[in-house]
PDB file of N, H, CA, C and O in Angstrom:
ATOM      1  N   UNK A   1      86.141 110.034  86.421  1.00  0.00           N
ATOM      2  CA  UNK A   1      85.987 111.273  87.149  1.00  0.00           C
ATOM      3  C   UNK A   1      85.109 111.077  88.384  1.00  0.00           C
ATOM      4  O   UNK A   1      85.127 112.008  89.189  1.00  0.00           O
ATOM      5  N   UNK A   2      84.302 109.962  88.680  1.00  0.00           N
ATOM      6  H   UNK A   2      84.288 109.206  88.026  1.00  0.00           H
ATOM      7  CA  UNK A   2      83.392 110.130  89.210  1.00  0.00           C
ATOM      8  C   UNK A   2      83.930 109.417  90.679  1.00  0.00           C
ATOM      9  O   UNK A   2      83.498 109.713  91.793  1.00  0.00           O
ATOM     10  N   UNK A   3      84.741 108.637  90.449  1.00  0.00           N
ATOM     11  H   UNK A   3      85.092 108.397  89.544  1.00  0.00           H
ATOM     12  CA  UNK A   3      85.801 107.910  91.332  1.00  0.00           C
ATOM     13  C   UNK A   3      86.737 108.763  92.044  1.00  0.00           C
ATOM     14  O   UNK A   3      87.172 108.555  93.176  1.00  0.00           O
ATOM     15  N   UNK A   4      87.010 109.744  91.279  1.00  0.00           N
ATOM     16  H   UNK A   4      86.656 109.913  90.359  1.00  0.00           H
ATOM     17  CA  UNK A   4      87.928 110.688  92.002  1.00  0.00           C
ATOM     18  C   UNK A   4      87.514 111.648  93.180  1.00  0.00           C
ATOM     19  O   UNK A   4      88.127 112.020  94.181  1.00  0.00           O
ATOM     20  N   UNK A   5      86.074 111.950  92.633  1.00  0.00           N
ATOM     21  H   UNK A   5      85.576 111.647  91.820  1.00  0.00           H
ATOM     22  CA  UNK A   5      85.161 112.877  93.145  1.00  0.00           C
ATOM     23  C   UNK A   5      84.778 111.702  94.568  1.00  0.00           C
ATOM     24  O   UNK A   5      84.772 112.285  95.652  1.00  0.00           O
ATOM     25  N   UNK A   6      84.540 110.494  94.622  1.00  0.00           N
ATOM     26  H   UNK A   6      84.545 110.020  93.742  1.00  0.00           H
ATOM     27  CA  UNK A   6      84.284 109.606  95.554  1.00  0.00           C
ATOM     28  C   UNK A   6      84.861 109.811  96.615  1.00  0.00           C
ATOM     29  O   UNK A   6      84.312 110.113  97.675  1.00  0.00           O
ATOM     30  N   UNK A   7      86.388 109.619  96.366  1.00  0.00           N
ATOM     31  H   UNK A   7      86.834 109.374  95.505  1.00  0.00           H
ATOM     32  CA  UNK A   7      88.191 109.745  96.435  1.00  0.00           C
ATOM     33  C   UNK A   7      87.819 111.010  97.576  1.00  0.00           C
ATOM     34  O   UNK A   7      87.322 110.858  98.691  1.00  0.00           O
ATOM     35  N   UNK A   8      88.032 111.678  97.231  1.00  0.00           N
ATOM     36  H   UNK A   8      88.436 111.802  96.325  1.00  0.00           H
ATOM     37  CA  UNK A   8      88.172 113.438  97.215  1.00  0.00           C
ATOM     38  C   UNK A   8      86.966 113.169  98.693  1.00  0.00           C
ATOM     39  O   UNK A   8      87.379 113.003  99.841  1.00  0.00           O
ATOM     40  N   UNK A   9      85.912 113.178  98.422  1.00  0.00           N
ATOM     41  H   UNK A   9      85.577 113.313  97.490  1.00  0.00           H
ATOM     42  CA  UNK A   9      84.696 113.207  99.184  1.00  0.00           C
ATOM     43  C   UNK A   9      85.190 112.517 100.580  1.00  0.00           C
ATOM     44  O   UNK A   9      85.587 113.093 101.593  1.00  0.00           O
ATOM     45  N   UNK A  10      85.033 110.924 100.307  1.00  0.00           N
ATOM     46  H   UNK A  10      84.711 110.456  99.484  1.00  0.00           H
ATOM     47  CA  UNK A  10      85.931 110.195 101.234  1.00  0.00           C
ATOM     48  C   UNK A  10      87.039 111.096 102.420  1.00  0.00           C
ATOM     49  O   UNK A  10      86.919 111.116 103.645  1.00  0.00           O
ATOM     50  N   UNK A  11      87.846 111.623 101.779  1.00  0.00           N
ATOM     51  H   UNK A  11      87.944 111.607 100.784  1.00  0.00           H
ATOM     52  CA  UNK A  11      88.967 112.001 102.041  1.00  0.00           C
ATOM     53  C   UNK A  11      88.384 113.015 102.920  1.00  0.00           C
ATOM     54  O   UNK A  11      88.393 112.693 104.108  1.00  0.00           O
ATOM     55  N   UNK A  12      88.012 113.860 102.715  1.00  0.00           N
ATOM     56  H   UNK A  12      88.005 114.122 101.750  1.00  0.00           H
ATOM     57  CA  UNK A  12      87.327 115.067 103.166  1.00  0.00           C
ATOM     58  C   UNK A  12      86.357 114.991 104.286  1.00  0.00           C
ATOM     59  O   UNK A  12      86.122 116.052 104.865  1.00  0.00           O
ATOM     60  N   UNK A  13      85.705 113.830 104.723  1.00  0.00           N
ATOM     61  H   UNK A  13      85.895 112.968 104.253  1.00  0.00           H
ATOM     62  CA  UNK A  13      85.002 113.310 105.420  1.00  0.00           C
ATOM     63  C   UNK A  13      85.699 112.730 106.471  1.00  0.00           C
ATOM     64  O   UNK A  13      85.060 112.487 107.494  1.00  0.00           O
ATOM     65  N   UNK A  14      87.216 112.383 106.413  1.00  0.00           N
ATOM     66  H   UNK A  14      87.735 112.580 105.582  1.00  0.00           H
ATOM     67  CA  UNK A  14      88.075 112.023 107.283  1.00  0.00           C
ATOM     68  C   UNK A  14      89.278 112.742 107.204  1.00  0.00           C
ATOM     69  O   UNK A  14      90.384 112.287 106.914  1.00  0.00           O
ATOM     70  N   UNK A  15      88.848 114.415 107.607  1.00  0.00           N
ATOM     71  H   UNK A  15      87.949 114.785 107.843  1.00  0.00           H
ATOM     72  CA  UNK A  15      90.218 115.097 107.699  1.00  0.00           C
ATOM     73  C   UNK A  15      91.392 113.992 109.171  1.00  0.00           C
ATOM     74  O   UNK A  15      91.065 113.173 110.030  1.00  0.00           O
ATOM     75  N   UNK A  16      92.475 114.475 108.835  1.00  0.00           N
ATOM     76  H   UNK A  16      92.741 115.140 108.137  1.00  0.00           H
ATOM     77  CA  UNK A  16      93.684 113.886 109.462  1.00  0.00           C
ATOM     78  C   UNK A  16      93.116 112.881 110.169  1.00  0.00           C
ATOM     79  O   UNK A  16      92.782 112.986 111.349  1.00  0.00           O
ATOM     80  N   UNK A  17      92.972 111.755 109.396  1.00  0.00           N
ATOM     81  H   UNK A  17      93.244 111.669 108.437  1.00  0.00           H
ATOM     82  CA  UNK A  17      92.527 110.597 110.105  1.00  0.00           C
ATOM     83  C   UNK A  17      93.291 109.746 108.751  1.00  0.00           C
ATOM     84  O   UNK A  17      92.896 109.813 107.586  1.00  0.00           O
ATOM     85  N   UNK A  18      94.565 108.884 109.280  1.00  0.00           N
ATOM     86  H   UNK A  18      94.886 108.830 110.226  1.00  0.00           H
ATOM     87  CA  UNK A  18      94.800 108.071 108.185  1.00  0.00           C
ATOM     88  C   UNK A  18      93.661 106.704 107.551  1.00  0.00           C
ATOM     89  O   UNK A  18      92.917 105.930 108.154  1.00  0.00           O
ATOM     90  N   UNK A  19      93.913 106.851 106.370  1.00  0.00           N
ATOM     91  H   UNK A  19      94.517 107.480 105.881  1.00  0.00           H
ATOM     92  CA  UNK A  19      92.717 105.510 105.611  1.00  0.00           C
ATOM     93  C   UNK A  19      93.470 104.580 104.998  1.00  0.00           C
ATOM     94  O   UNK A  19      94.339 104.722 104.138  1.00  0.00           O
ATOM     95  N   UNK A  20      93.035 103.574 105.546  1.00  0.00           N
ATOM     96  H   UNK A  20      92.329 103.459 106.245  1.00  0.00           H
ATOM     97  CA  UNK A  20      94.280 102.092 104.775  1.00  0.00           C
ATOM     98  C   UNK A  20      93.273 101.993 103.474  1.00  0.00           C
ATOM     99  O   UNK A  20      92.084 102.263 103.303  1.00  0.00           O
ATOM    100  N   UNK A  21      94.159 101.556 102.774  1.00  0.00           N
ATOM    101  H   UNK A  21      95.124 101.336 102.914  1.00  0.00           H
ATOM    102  CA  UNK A  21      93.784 100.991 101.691  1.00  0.00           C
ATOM    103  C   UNK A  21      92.415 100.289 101.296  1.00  0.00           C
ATOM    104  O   UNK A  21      91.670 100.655 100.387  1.00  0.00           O
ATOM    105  N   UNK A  22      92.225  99.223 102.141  1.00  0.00           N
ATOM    106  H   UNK A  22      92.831  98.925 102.879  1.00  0.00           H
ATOM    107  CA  UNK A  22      91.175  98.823 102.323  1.00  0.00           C
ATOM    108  C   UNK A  22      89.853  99.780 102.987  1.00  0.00           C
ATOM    109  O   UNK A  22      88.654  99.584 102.786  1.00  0.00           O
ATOM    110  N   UNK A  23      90.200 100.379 103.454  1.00  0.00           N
ATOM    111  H   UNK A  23      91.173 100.538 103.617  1.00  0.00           H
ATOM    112  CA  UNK A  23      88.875 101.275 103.810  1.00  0.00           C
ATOM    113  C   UNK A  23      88.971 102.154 102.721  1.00  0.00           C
ATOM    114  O   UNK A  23      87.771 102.429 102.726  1.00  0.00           O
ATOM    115  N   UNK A  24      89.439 102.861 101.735  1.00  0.00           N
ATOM    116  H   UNK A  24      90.413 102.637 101.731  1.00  0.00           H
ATOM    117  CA  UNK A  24      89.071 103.184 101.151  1.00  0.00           C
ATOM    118  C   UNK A  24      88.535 101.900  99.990  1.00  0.00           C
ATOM    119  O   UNK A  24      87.344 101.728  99.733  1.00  0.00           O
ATOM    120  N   UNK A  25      89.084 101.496  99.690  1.00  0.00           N
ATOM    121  H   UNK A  25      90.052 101.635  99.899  1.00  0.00           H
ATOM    122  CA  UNK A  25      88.561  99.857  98.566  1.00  0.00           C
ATOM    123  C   UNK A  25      86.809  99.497  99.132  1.00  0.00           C
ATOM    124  O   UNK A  25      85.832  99.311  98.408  1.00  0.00           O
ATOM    125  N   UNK A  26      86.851  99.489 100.194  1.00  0.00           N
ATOM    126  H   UNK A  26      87.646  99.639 100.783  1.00  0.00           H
ATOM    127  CA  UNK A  26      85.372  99.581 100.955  1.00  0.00           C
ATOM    128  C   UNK A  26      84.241 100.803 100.615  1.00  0.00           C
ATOM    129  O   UNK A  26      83.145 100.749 100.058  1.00  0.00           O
ATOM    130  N   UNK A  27      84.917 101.795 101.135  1.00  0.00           N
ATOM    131  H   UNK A  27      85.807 101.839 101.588  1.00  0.00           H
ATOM    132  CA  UNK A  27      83.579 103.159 101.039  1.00  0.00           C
ATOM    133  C   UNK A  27      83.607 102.986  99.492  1.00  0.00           C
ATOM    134  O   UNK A  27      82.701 102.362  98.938  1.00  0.00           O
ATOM    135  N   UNK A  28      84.826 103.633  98.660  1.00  0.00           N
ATOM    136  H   UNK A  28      85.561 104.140  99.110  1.00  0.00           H
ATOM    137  CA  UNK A  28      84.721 104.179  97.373  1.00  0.00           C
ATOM    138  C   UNK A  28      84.334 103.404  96.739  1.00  0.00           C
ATOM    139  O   UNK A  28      83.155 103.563  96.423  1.00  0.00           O
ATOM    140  N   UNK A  29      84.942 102.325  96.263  1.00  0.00           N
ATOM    141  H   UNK A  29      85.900 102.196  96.520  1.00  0.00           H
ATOM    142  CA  UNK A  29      85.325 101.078  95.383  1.00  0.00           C
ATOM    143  C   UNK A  29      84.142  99.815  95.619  1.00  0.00           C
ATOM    144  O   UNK A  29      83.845  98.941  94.804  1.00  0.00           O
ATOM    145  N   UNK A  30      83.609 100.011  96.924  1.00  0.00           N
ATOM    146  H   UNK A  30      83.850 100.721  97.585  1.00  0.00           H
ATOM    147  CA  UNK A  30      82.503  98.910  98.053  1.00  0.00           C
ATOM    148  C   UNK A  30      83.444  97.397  97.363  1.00  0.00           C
ATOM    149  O   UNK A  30      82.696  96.492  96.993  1.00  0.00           O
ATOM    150  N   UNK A  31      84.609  97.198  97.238  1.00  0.00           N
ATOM    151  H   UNK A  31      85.217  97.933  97.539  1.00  0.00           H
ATOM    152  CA  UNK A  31      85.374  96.206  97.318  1.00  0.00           C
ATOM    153  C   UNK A  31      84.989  95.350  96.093  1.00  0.00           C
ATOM    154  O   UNK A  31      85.007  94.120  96.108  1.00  0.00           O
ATOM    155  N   UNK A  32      84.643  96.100  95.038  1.00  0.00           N
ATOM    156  H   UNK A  32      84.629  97.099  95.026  1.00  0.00           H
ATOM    157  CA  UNK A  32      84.769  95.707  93.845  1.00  0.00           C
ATOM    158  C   UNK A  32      85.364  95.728  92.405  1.00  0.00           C
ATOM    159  O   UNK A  32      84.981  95.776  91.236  1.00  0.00           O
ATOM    160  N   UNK A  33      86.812  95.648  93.329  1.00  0.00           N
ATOM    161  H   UNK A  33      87.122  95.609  94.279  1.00  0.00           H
ATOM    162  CA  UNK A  33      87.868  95.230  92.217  1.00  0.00           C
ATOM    163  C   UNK A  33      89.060  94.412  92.725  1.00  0.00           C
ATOM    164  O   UNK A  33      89.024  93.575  93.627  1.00  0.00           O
ATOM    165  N   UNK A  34      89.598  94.604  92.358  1.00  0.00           N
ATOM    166  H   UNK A  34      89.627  95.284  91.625  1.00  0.00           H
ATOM    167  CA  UNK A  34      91.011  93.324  92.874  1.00  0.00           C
ATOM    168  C   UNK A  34      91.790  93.864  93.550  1.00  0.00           C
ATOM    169  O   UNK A  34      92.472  94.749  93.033  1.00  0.00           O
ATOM    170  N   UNK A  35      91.955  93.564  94.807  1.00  0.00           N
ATOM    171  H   UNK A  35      91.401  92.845  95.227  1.00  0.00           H
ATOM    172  CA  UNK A  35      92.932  94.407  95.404  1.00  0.00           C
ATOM    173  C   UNK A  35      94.598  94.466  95.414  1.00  0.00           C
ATOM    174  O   UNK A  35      95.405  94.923  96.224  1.00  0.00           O
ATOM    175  N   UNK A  36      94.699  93.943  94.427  1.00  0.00           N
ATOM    176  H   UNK A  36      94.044  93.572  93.769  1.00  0.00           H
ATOM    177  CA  UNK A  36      96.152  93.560  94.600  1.00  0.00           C
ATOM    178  C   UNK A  36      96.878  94.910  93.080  1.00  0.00           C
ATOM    179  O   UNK A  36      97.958  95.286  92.624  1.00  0.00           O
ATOM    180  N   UNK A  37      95.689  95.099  92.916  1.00  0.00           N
ATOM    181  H   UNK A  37      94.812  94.794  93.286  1.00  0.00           H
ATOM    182  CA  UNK A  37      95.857  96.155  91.931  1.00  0.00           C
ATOM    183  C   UNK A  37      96.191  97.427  92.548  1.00  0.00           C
ATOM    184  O   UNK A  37      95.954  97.741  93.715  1.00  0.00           O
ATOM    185  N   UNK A  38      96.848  98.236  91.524  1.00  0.00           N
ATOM    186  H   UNK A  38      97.040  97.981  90.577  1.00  0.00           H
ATOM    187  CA  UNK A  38      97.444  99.686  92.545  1.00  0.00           C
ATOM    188  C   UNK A  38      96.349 100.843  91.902  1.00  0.00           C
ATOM    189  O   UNK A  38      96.722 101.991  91.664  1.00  0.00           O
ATOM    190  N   UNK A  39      95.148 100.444  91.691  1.00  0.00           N
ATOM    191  H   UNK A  39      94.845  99.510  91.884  1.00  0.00           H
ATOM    192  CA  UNK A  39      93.910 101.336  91.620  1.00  0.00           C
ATOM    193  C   UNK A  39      94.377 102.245  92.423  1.00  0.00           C
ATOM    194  O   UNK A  39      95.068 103.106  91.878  1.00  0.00           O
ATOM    195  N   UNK A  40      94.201 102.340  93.691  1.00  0.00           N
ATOM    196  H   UNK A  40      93.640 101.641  94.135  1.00  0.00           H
ATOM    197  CA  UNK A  40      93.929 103.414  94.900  1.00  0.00           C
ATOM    198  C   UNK A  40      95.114 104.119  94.531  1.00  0.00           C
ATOM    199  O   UNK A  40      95.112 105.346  94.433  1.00  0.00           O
ATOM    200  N   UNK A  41      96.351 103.267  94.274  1.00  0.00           N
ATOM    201  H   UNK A  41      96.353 102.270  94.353  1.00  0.00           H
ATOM    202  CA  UNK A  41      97.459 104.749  94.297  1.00  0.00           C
ATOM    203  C   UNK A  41      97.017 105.706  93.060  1.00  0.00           C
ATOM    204  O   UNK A  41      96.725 106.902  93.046  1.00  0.00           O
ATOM    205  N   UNK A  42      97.084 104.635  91.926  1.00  0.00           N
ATOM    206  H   UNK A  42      97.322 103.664  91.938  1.00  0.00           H
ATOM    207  CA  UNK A  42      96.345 105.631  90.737  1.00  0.00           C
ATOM    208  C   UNK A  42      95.615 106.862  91.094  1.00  0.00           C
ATOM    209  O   UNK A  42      96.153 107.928  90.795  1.00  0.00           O
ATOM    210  N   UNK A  43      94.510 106.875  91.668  1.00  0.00           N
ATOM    211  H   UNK A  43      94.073 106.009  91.911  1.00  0.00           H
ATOM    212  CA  UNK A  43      93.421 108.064  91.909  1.00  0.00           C
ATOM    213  C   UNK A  43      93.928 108.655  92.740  1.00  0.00           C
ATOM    214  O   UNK A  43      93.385 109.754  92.853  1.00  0.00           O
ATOM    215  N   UNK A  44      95.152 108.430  93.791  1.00  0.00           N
ATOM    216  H   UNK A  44      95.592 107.537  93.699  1.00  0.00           H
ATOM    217  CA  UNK A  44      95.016 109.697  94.570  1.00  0.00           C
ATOM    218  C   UNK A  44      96.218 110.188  93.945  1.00  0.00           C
ATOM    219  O   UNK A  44      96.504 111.291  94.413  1.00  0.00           O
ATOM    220  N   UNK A  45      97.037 109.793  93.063  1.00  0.00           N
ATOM    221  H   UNK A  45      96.805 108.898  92.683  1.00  0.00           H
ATOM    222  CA  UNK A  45      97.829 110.383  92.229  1.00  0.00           C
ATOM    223  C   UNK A  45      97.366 111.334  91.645  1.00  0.00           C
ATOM    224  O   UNK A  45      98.002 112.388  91.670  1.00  0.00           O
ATOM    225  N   UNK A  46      95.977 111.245  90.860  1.00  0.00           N
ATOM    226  H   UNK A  46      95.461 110.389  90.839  1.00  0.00           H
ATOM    227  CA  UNK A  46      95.041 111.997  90.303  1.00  0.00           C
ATOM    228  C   UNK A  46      94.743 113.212  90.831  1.00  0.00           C
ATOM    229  O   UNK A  46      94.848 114.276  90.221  1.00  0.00           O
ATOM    230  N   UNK A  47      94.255 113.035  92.309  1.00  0.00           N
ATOM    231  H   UNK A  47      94.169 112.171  92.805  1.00  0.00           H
ATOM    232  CA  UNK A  47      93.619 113.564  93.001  1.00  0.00           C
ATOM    233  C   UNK A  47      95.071 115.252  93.603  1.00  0.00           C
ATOM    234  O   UNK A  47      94.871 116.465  93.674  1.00  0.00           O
ATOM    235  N   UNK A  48      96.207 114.503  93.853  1.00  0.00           N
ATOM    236  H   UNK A  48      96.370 113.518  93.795  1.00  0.00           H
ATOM    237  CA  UNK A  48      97.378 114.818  94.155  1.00  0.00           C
ATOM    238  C   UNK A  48      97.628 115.861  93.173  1.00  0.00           C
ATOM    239  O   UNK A  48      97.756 116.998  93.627  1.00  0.00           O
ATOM    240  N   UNK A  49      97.744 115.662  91.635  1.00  0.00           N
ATOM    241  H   UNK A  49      97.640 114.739  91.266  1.00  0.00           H
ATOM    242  CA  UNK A  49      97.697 116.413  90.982  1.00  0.00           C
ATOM    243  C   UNK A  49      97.308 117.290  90.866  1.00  0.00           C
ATOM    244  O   UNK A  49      98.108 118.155  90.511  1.00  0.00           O
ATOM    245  N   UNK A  50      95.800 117.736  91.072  1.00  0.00           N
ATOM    246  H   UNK A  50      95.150 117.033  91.360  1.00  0.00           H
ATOM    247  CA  UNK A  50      95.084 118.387  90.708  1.00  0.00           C
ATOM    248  C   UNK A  50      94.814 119.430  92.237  1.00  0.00           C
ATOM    249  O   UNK A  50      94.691 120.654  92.269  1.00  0.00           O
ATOM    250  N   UNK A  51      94.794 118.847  92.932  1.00  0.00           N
ATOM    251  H   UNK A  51      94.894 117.852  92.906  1.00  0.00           H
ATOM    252  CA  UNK A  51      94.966 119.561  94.358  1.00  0.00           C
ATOM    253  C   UNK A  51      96.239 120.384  95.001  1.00  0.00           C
ATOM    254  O   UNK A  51      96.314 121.191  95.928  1.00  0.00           O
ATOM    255  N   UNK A  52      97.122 119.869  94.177  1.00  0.00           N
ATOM    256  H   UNK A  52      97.062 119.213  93.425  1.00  0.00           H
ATOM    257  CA  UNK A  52      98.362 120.257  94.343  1.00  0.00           C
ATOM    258  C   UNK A  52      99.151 121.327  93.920  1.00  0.00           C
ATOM    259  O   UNK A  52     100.063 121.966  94.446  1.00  0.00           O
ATOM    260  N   UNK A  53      98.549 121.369  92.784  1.00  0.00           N
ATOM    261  H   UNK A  53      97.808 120.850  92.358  1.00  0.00           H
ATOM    262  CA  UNK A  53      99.145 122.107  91.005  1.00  0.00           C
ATOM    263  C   UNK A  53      99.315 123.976  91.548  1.00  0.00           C
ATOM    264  O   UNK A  53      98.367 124.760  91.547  1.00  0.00           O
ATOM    265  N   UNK A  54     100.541 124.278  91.905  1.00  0.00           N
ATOM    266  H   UNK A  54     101.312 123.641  91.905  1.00  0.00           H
ATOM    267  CA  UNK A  54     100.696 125.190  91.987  1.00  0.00           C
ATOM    268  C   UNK A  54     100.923 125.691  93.204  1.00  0.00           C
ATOM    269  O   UNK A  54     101.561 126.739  93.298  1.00  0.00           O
ATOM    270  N   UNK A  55     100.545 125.173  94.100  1.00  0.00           N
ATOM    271  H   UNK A  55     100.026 124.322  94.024  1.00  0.00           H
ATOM    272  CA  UNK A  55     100.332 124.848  95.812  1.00  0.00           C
ATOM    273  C   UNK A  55     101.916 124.659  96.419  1.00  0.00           C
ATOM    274  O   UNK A  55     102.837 124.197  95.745  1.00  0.00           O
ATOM    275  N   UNK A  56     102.022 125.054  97.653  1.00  0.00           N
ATOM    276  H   UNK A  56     101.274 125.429  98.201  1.00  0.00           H
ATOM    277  CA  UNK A  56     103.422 124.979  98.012  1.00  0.00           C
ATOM    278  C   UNK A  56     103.208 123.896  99.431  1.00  0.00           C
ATOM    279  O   UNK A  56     104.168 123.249  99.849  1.00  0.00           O
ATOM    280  N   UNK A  57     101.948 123.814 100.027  1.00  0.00           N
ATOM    281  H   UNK A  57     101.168 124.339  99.687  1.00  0.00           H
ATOM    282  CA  UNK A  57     101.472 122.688 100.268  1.00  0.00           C
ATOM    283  C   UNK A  57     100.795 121.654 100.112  1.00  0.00           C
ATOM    284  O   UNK A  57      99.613 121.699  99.771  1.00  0.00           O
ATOM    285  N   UNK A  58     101.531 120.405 100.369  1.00  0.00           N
ATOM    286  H   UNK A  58     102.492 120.368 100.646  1.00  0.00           H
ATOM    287  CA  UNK A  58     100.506 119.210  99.848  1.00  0.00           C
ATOM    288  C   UNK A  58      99.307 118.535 100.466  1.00  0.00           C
ATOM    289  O   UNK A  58      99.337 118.415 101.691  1.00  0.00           O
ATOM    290  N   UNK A  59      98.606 118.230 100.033  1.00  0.00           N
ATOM    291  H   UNK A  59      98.582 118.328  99.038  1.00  0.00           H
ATOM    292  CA  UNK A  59      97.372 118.270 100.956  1.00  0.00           C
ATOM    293  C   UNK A  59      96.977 116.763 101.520  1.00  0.00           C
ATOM    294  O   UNK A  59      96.275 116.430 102.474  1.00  0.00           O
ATOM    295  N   UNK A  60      97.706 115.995 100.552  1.00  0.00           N
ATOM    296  H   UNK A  60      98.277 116.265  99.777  1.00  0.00           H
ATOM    297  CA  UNK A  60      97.426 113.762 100.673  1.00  0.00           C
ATOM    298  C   UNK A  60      98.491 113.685 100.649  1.00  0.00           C
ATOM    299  O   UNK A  60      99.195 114.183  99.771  1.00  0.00           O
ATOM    300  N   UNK A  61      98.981 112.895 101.826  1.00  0.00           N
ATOM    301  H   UNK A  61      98.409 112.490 102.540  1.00  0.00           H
ATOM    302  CA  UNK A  61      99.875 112.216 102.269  1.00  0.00           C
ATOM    303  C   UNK A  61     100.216 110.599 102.176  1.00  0.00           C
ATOM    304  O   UNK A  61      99.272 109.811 102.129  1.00  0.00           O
ATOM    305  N   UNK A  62     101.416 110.175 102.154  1.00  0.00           N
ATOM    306  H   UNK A  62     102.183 110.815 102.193  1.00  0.00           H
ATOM    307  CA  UNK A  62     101.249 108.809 102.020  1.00  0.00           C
ATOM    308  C   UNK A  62     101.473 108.285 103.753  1.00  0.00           C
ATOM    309  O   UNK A  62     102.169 108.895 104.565  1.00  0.00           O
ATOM    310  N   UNK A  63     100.733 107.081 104.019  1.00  0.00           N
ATOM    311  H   UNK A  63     100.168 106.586 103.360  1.00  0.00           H
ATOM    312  CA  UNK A  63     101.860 107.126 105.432  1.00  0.00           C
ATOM    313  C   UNK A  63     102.150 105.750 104.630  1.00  0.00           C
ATOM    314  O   UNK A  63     101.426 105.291 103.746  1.00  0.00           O
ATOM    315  N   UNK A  64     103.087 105.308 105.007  1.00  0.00           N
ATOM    316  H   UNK A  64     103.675 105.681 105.726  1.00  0.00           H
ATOM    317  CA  UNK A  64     104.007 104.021 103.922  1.00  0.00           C
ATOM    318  C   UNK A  64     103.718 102.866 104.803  1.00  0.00           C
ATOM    319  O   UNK A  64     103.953 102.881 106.011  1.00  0.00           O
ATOM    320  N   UNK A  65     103.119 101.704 104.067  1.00  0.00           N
ATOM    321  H   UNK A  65     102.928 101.691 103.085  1.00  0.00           H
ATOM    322  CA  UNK A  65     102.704 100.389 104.794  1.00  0.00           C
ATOM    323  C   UNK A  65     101.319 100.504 105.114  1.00  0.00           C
ATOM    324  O   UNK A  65     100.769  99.420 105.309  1.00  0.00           O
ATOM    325  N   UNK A  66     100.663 101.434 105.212  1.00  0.00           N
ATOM    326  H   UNK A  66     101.109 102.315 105.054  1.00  0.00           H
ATOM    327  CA  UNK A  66      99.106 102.226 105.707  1.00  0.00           C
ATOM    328  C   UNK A  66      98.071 101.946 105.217  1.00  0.00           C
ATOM    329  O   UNK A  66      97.218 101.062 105.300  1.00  0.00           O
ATOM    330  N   UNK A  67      98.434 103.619 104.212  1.00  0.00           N
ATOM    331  H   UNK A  67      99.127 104.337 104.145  1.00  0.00           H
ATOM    332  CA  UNK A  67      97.384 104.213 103.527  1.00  0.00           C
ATOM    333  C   UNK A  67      97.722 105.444 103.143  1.00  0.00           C
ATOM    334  O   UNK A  67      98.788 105.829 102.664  1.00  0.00           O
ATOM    335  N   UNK A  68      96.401 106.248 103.466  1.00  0.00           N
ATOM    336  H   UNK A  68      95.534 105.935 103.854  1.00  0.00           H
ATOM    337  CA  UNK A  68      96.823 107.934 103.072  1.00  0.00           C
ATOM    338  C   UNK A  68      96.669 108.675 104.511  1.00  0.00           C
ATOM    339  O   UNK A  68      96.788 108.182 105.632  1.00  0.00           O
ATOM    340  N   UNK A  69      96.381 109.943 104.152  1.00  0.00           N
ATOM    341  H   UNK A  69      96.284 110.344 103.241  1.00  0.00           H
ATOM    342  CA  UNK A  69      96.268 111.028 105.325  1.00  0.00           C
ATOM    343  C   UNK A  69      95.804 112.593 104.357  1.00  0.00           C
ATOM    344  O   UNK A  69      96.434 113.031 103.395  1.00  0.00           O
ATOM    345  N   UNK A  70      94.351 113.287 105.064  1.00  0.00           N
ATOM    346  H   UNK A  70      93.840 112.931 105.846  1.00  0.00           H
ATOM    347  CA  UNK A  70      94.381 114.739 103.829  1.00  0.00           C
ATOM    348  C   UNK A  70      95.111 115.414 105.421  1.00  0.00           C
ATOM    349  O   UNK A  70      94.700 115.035 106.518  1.00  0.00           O
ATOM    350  N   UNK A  71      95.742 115.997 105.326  1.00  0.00           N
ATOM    351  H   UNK A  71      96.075 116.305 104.435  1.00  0.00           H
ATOM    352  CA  UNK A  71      96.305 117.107 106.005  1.00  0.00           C
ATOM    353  C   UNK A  71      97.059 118.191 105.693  1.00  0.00           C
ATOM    354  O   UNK A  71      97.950 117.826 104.926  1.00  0.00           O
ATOM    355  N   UNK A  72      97.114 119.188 105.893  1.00  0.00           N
ATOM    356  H   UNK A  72      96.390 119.485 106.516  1.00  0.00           H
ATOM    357  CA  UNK A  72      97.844 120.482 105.519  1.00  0.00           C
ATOM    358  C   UNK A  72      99.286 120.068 106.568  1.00  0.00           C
ATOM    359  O   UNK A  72      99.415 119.858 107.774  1.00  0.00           O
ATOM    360  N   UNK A  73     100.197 120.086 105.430  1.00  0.00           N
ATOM    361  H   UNK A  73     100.093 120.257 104.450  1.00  0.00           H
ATOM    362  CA  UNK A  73     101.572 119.844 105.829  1.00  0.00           C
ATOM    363  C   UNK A  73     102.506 120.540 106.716  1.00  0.00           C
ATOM    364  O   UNK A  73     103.221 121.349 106.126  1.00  0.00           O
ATOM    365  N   UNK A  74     102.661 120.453 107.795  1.00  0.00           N
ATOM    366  H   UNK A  74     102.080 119.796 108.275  1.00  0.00           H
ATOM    367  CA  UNK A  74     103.280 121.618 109.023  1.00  0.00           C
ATOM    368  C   UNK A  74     104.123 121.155 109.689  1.00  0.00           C
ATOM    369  O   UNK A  74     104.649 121.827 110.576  1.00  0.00           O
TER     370      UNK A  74
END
């Protein structure tokens, strides 16, 4: 939970500003785990969920090859 809340924070701190992977693996994670692991998608899956749930907009974006993006979808 406390990772997510990191996640979330992170995210929020860089409205519409995409974050590669590695910058998040950096702030959240401070690059201590393996990166070849799909950790990061995990949590914002998490994060996706729970932000999402009921919502007719999505709020985390993927950009594909990247990273993410928090933006209100328009």
């Amino acid at each position: 939970m406390v990772k997510e809340y990191d996640l979330l924070e992170y995210f929020v701190r860089h409205p519409n500003q995409v974050l590669t992977r590695n910058m998040i693996a950096d702030e959240v994670w401070q690059g201590s785990f393996d990166k070849f692991t799909n950790i990061i998608d995990v949590y914002v899956n998490y994060l996706r969920k729970k932000l999402d749930r009921g919502k007719d907009k999505r709020l985390i974006h993927t950009v594909r090859g990247i990273g993410y993006i928090l933006k209100e979808e328009g």
